[in-house]
RODO-2510 file (C-alpha; in nm, 4 decimals, decimal comma):
residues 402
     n   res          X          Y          Z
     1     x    12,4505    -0,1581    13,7546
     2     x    12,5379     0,0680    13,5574
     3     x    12,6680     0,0444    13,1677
     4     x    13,0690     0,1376    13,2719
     5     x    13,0860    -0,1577    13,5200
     6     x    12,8247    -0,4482    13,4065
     7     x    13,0346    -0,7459    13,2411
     8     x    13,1040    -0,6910    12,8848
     9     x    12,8802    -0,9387    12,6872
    10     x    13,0109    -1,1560    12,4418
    11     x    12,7655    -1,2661    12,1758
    12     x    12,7689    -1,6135    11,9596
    13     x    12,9531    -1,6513    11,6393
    14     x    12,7870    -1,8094    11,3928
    15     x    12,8890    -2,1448    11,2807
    16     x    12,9665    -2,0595    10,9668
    17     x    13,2171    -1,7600    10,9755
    18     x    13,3564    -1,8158    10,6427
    19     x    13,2766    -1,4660    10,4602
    20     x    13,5011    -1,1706    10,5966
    21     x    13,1077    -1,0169    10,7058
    22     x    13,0943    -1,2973    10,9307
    23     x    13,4156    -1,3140    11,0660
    24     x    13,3540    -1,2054    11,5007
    25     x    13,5644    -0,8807    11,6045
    26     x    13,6505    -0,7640    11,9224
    27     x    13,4891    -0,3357    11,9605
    28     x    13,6164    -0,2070    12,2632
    29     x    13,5124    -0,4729    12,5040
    30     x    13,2295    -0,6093    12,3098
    31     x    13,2690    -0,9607    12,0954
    32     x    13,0566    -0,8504    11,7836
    33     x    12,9711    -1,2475    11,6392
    34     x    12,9966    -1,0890    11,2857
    35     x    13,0672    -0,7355    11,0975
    36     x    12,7282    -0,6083    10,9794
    37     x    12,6141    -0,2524    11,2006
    38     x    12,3192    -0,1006    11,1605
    39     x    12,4268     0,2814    11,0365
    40     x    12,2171     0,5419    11,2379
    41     x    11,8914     0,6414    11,0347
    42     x    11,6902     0,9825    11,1120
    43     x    11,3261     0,8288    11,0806
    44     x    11,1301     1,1382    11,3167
    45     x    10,8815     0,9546    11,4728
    46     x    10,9654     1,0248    11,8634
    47     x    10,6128     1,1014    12,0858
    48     x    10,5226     1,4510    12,0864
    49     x    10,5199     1,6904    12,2900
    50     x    10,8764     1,6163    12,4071
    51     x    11,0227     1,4162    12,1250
    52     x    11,0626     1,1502    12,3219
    53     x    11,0937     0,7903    12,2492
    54     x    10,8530     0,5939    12,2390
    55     x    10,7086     0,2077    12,2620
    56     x    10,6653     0,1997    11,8939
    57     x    11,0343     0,2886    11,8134
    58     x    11,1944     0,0351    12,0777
    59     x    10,9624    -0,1858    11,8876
    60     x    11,1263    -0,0747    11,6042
    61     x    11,5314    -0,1311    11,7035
    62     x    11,4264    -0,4593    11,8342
    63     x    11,3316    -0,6446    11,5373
    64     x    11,6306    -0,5020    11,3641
    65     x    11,8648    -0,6416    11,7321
    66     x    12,0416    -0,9134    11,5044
    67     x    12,3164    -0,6334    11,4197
    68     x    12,6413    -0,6823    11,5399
    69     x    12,6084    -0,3010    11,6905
    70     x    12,3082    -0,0546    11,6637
    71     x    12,3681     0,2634    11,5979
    72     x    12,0854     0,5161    11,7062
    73     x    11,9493     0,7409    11,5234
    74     x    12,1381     1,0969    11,5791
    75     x    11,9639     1,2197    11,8799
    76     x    12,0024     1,5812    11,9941
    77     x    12,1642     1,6219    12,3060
    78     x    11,9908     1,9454    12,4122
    79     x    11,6956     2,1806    12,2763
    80     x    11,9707     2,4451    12,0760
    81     x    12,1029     2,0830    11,9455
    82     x    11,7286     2,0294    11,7287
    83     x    11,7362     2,0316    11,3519
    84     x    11,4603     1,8319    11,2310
    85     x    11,0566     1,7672    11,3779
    86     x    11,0076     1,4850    11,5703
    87     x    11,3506     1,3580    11,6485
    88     x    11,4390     1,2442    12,0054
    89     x    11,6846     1,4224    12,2201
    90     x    11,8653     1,3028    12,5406
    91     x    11,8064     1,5585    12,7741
    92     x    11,5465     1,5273    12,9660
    93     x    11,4125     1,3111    13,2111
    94     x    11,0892     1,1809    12,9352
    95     x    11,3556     1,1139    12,6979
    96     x    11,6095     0,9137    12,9480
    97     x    11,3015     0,7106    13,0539
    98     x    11,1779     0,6608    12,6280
    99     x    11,5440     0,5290    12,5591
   100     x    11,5333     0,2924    12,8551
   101     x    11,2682     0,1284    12,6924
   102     x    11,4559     0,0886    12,3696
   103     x    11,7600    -0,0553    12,5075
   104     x    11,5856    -0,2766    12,7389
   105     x    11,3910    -0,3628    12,3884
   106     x    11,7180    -0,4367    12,2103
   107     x    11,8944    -0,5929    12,5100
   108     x    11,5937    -0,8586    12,5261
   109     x    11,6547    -0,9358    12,1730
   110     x    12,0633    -0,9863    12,2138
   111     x    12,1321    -0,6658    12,0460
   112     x    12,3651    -0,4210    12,1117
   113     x    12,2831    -0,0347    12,0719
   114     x    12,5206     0,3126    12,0881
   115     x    12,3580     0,6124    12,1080
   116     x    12,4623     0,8928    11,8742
   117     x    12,4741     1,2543    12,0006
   118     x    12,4024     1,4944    11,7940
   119     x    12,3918     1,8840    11,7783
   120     x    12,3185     2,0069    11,4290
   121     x    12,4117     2,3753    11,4892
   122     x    12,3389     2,5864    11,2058
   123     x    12,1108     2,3476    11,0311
   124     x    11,8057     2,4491    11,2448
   125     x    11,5152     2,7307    11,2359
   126     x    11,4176     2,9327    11,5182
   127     x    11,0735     2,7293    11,4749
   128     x    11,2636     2,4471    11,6890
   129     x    11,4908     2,6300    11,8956
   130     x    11,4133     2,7471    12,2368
   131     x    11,2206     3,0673    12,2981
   132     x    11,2769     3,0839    11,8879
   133     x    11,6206     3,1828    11,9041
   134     x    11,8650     3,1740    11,6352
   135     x    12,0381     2,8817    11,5843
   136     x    12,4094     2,8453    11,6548
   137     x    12,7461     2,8111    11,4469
   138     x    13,1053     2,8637    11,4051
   139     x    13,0592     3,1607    11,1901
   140     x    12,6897     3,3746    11,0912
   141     x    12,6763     3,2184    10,7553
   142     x    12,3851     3,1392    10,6156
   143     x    12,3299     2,7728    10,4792
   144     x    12,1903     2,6846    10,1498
   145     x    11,8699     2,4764    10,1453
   146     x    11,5595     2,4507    10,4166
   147     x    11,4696     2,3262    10,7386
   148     x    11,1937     2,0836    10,8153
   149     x    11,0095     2,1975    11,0817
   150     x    10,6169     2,1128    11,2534
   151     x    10,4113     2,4220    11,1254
   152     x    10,1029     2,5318    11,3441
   153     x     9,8930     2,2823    11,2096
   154     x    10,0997     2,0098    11,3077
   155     x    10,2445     1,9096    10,9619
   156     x    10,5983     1,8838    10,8633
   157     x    10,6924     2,1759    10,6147
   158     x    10,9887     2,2746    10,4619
   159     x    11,0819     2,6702    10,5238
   160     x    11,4215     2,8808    10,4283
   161     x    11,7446     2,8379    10,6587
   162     x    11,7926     3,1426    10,8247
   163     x    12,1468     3,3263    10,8756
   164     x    12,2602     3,1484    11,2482
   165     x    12,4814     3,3359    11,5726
   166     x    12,8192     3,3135    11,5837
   167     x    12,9081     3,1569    11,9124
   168     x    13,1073     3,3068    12,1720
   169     x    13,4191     3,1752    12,2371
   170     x    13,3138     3,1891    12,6307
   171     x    12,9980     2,9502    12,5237
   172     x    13,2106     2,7144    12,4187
   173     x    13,2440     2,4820    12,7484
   174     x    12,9094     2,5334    12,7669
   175     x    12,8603     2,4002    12,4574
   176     x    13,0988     2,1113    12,5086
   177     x    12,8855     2,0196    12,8610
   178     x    12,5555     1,9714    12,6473
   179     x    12,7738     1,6335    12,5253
   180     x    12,8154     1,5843    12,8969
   181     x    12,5092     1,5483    13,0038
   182     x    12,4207     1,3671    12,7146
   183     x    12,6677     1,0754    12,8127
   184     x    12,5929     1,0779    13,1481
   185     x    12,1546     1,0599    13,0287
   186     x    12,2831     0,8204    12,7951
   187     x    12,4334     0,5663    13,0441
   188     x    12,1862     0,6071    13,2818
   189     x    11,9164     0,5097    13,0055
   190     x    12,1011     0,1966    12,9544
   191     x    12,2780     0,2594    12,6267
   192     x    12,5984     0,0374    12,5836
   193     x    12,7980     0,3271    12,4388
   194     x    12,7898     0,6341    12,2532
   195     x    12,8351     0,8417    11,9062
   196     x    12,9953     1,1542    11,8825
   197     x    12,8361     1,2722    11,5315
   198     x    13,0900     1,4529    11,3792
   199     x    12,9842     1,4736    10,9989
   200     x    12,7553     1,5744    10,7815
   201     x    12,7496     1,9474    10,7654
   202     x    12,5930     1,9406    11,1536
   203     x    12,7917     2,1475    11,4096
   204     x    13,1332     1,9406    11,4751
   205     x    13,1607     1,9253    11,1009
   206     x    13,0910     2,2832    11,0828
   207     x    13,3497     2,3925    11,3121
   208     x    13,5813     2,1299    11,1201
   209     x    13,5434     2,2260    10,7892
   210     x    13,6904     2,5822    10,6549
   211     x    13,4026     2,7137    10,4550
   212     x    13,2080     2,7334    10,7285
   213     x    13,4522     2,8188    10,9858
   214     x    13,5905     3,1618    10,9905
   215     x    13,6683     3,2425    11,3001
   216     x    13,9996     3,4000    11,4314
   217     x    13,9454     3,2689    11,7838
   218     x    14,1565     2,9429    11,9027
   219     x    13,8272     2,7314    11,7139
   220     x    13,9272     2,8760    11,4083
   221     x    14,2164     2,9018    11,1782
   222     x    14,4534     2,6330    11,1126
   223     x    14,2943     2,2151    11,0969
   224     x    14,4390     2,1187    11,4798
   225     x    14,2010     2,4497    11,5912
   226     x    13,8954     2,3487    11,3930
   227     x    13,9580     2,0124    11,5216
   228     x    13,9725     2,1661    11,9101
   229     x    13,5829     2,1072    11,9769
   230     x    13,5344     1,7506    11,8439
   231     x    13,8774     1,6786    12,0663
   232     x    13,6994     1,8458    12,3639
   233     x    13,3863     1,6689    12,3361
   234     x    13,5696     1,3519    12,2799
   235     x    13,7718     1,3929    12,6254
   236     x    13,4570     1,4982    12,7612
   237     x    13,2570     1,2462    12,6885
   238     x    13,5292     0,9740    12,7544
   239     x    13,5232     1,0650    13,1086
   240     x    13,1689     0,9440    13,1606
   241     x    13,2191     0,6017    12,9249
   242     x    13,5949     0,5406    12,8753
   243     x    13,7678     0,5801    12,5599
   244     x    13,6678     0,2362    12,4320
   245     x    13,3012     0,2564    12,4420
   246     x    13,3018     0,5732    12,2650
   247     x    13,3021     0,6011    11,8375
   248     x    13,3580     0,9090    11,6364
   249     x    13,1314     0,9769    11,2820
   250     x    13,3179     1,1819    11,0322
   251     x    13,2570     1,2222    10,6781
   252     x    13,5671     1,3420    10,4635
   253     x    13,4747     1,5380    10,0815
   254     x    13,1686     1,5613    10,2320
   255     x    12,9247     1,7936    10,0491
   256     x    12,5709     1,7814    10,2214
   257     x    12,4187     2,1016    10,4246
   258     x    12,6319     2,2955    10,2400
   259     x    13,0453     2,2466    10,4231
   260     x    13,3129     2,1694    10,2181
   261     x    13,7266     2,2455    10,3116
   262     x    14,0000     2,4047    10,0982
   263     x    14,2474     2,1294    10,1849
   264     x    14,0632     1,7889    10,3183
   265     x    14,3368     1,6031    10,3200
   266     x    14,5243     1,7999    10,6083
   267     x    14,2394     1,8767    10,7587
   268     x    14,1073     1,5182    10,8122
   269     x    14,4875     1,3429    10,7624
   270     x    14,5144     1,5765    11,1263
   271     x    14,2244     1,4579    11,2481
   272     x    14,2349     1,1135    11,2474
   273     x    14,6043     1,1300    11,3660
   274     x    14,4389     1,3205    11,6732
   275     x    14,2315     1,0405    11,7221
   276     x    14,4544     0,7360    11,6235
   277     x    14,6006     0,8698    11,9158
   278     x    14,3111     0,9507    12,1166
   279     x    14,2123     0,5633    12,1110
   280     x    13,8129     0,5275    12,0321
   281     x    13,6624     0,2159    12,0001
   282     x    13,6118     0,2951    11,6003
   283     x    13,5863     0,5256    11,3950
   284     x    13,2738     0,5879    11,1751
   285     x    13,3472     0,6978    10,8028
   286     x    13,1256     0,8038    10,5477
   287     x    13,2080     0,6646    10,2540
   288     x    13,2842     0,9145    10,0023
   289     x    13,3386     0,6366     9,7340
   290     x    12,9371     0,5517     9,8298
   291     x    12,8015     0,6936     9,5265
   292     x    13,0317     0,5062     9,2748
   293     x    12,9975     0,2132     9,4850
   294     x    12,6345     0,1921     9,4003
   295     x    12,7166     0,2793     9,0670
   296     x    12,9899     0,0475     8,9700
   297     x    13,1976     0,3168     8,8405
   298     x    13,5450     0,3613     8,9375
   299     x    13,6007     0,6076     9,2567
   300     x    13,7102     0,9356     9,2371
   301     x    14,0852     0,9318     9,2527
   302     x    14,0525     1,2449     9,5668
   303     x    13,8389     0,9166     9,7322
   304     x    14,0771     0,6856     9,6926
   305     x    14,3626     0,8573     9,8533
   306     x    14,1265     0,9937    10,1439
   307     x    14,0563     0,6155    10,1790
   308     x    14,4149     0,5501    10,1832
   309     x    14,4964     0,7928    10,3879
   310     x    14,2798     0,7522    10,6820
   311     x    14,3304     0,3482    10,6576
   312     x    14,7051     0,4230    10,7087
   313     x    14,6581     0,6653    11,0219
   314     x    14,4180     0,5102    11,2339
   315     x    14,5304     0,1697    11,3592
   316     x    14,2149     0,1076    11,5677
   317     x    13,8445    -0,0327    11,4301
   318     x    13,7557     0,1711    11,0969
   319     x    13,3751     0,1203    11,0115
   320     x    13,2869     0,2184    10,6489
   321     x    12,9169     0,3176    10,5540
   322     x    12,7731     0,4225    10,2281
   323     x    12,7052     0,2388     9,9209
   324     x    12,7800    -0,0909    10,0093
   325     x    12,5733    -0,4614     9,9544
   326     x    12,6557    -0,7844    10,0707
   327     x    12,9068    -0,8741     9,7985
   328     x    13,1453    -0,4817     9,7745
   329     x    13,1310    -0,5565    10,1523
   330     x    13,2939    -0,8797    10,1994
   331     x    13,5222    -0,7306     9,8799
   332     x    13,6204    -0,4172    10,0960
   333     x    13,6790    -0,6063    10,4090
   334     x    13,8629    -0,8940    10,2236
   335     x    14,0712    -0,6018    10,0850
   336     x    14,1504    -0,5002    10,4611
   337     x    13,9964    -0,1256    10,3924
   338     x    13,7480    -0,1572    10,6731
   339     x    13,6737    -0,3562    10,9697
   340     x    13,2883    -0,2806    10,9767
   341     x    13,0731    -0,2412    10,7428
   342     x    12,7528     0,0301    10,8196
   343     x    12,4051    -0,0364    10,6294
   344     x    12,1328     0,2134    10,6512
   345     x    11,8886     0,1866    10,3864
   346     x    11,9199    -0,2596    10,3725
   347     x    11,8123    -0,2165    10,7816
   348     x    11,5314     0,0082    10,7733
   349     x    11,3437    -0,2023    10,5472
   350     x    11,5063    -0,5624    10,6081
   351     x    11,4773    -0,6030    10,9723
   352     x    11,7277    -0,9318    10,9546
   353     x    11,9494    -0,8025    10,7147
   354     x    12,2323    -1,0162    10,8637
   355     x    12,0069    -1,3548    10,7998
   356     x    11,8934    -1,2292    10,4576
   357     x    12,2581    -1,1899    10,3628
   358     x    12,3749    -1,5245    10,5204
   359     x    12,0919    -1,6920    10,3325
   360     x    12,1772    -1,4872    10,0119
   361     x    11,8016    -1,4083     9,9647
   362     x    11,6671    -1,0709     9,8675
   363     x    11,5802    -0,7376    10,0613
   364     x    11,2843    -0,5673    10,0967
   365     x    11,2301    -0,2821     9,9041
   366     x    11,1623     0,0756    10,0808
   367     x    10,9457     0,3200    10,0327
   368     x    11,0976     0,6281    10,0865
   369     x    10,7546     0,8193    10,0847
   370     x    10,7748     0,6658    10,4712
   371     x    11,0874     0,7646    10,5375
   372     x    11,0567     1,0702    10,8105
   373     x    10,7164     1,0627    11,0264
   374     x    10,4212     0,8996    11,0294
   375     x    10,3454     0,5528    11,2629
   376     x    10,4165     0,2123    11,2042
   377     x    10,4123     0,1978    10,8228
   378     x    10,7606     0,1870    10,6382
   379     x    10,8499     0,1437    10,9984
   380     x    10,7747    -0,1890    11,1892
   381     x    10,5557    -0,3043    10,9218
   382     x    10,8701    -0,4692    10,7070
   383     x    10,8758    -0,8403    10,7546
   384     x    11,1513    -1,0378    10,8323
   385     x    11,2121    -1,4274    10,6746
   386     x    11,0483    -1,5874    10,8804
   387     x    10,7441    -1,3557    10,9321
   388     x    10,7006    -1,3688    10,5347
   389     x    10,6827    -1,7796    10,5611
   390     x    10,4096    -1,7604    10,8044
   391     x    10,6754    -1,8579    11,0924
   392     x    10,6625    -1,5773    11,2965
   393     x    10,3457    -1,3278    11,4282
   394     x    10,3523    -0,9976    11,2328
   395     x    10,4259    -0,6906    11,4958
   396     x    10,1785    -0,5251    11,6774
   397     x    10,2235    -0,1716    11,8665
   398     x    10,0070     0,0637    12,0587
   399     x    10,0179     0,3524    11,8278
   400     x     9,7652     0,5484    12,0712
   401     x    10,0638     0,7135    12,1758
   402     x    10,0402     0,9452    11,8465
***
C-alpha cells in the first residue's frame, strides 16, 4: 500500500507532556507525541558506485527513530542535482531500493522519516556532473568558495567552483520534472513525506534570491517571478503526495554559498504569503537568530522582524532550526514563535536526544573531524542512555559494503 493511502499513524504521547517540547501536534495527518525533529544532516556516506543508501545508514536513522519527524539528509533528486561526494540521490532504481531499507529501518523503530529533495544547482563541479558538464543556475555567475568532490584516488578534495550555465527558460519543466520523479521514487521507497529544500544558497534559493538571479525571463525580475520555480515544484510535487505531506525549507538573511537579496523582506514576506496560501504541512525555517542564539547575545534587529514577519503570514506548522537547546526551545515555543523545533548537531551525536532532554542529562559531544565520510565512526558509534549503562548491545553493521 502505498504511502498516499496507508492509515495515518498516530504515535504515543508521553505521560508527561508538561514542557511546550513535549506537548503532541497534529503535522498534516501525522500525531507527532512531542515537538523535537531531527533537522536534515549531510553526513556523505551513501555506497559507492551509485551513492546509494546503504545498510549502515538505515542503521544509522534508526537509532536516532525516537524523533517526532526525521528529516533526511538532502538527497539529490537527479545526477545534474549532485553537489557533494558520496551523498545519496533518488533517482534510480539502487537508490529507491537503499531508501526502502531505511524507512523500513525507521518504521520498525516507530519513527517517522521525510525525505528532502535536493538540487544544489550551481554549487557543483563538473567532477560530479554527468558526462562532466557544467553545472546549472539561474544566471552564469560564478560562486565564491570550493566544491568537495572524490578525486581519482578516491579521496575527498576540495577544488575551485567553476562559473555554471545559465538555464534555458525551455529547461525549466524539465527541471521542475526531476522533483517529479523524485516524489514519485520517494513514495514508492516508502518515505512518509517529502522536503522541498529551498535554502541555503542551493538552486531554489538561487533562483529566489536577487544576487544570484539575473535573469529577464518570467524566473527573473520581480520576488513573485523568482518565487515561480519553488511554486512549480511545490504544485508538482503535491500532486504525487498531497499538499499536507509535503514541507518547504527556506532560509531568510541567509548568507552561505554565497546568495544574499537586496530586499529580503519582500522577497520572503511574498513568499511565505504564496505558501500560507499554498497550504504545506510546515514550513522549515532556518533560523537566522541561530548564531546569537548560541551566543546569548541579543538578535539582530533585521532577525527579529523576519521572525515576526513570517510568524504573522503563515498560519500553518512553522518549524524553527538553528541554534537552539533544550531550554531556548521550550522558551521559543512557550513564546508561540514556532511549533517545531529542528536539532541537527544534538541528533547526530545523541541518538535519543528526545530521552536525554526529558531526563535533563547531557549530550554527547561530536567530533566534527567525522562529520562527512568515512564508516561507522562519528556515525553509529554514539551511544544512547541506555547503551552507556550497559542496558542495551552497542550497534553492529556490515561495513563490507565500503
Amino acid at each position: 500500500m502505498s504511502a498516499s493511502t496507508q492509515a495515518a499513524p498516530t504515535r504515543e504521547a508521553s505521560p508527561t507532556a508538561s514542557e511546550p517540547l513535549f506537548q503532541a501536534i497534529m503535522l498534516g495527518p501525522y500525531s507527532l507525541p512531542h515537538r523535537i525533529v531531527m533537522a536534515p544532516l549531510t553526513r556523505s556516506r551513501a555506497r559507492q558506485p551509485g551513492n546509494v543508501p546503504s545498510p549502515l545508514n538505515a542503521a544509522y536513522y534508526a537509532q536516532r527513530a525516537s524523533a517526532a519527524l526525521i528529516i533526511s539528509e538532502a538527497t539529490q533528486v537527479s545526477m545534474q542535482g549532485q553537489g557533494y561526494a558520496w551523498t545519496p540521490g533518488i533517482h534510480s532504481r539502487e537508490q529507491i531500493e537503499g531508501w526502502r531499507l531505511v524507512t523500513a529501518a525507521v518504521h520498525a523503530a516507530g519513527g517517522l522519516i521525510f525525505l528532502q529533495m535536493w538540487h544544489v544547482g550551481r554549487i557543483s563541479h563538473p567532477a560530479l556532473q554527468p558526462d562532466r558538464m557544467l553545472p546549472v543556475a539561474p544566471s552564469a555567475i560564478r560562486p565564491s568558495g570550493q566544491a568537495f568532490i572524490e578525486n581519482d584516488m578516491g579521496e575527498g578534495e576540495l577544488v575551485p567552483f567553476v562559473t555554471p550555465r545559465a538555464l534555458q527558460t525551455e529547461e525549466m519543466p524539465y527541471l521542475v520534472g526531476q522533483y517529479l520523479r523524485a516524489a514519485r521514487n520517494a513514495m514508492e521507497a516508502g518515505f512518509d513525506g517529502v522536503e522541498v529544500h529551498g535554502a541555503n544558497g542551493y538552486l531554489i534559493d538561487q533562483f529566489i534570491c536577487s544576487k544570484t538571479n539575473q535573469r529577464i525571463d518570467q524566473y527573473g525580475g520581480p520576488p513573485a517571478s523568482r518565487a515561480r520555480l519553488l511554486m512549480e515544484v511545490m504544485t508538482a510535487v503535491s500532486e504525487v503526495w498531497g499538499r499536507d505531506r509535503v514541507g518547504v525549507r527556506l532560509s531568510p538573511l541567509g548568507t552561505f554559498n554565497d546568495v544574499s537579496d537586496d530586499d529580503p523582506e519582500a522577497t520572503f514576506g511574498h513568499i511565505v504569503e504564496r505558501l500560507d496560501t499554498f497550504g504545506p504541512a510546515y514550513l522549515h525555517v532556518i533560523n537566522p537568530a541561530a548564531a546569537a542564539l548560541e551566543k546569548g547575545t541579543a538578535p539582530d534587529p533585521a532577525a527579529l522582524r523576519m521572525l515576526e514577519l513570517i510568524r504573522k503570514t503563515f498560519r500553518g506548522k512553522l518549524m524553527l532550526t538553528g541554534g537552539f537547546d533544550h531550554d531556548s526551545a521550550n522558551e521559543w515555543l512557550a513564546q508561540g514563535k514556532a511549533d517545531l523545533i529542528g536539532f541537527g548537531r544534538g541528533f547526530l551525536s545523541t541518538p535519543d536526544l528526545p530521552e536525554r532532554f526529558r531526563q535533563r542529562t547531557a549530550l554527547n559531544t561530536p567530533d566534527s573531524s567525522t562529520f562527512y565520510g568515512g564508516g561507522a565512526k562519528g556515525y553509529t558509534d554514539y551511544p544512547t542512555l541506555a547503551q552507556s549503562r550497559g542496558e542495551a548491545p552497542k550497534p553492529c553493521v556490515d561495513e563490507s559494503w565500503r
